[in-house]
C-alpha positions in Angstrom: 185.0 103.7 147.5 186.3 106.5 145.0 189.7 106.6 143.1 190.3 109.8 142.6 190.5 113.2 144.9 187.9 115.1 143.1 185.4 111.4 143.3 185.9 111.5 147.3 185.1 114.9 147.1 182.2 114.6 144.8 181.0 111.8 147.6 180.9 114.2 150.4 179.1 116.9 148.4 176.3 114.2 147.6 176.1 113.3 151.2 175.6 116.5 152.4 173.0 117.7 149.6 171.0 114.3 150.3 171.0 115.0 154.3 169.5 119.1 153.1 167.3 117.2 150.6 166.0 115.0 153.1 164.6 117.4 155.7 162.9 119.4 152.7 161.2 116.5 151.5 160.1 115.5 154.9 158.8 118.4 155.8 156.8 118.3 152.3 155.3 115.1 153.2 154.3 116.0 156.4 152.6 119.0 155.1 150.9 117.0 152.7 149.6 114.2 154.9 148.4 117.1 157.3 146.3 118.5 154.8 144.6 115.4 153.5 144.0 114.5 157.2 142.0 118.2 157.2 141.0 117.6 153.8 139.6 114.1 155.4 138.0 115.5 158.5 136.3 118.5 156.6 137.9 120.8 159.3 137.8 124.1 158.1 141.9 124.6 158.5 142.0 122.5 155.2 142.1 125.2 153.0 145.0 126.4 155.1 146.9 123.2 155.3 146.4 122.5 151.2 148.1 126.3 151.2 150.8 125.4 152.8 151.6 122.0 151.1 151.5 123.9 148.3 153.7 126.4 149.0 156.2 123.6 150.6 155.9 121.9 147.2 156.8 124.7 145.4 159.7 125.9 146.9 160.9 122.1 146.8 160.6 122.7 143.2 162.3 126.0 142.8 165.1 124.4 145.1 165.2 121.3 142.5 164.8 118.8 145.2 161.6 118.0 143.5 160.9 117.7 139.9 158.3 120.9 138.9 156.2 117.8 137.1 156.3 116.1 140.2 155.4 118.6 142.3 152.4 120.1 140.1 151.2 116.5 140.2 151.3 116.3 144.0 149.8 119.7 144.0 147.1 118.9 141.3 145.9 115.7 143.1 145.2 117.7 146.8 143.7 120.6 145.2 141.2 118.0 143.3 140.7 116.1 146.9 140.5 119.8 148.0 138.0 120.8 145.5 135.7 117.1 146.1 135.7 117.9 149.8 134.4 121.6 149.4 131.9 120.8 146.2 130.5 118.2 148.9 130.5 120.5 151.7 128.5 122.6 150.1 126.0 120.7 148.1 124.8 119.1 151.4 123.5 122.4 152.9 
């Protein structure tokens, strides 16, 4: 419990950032598991659905609720999946 009025304060400020924060980086995982299910079935929406993670990620990022290294590393690994999945798409025909 806090000991001070501005440490109670400080406690419901947290609480409330953490409940935005949590919705944001929901949302960013869902995104993200979409597109490596597309990115999985070779469905031609996974270009789309990589777009959109991205753009999740990076607005997560400008908002701070992830770290910019963490979300270029998020972003780095499904454009390389992304990437795999197209170069193989298109060496088979």
């Amino acid at each position: 419990m806090p000991n001070t009025k501005s440490a109670a304060k400080a406690l419901r400020v947290s609480e409330r950032r953490r409940l935005r924060n949590k919705s944001t980086k929901s949302a960013v995982k869902t995104f993200i598991r979409k597109a490596e299910a597309a990115i999985a079935a070779s469905s031609e929406q996974s270009v789309e659905a990589v777009r959109q993670a991205i753009r999740a990620l990076d607005k997560a990022a400008e908002k701070k609720i992830l770290h910019k290294n963490n979300a270029a590393r998020r972003k780095s690994r499904l454009m390389k999946k992304l990437n795999s999945m197209l170069a193989g798409a298109s060496s088979a025909q």
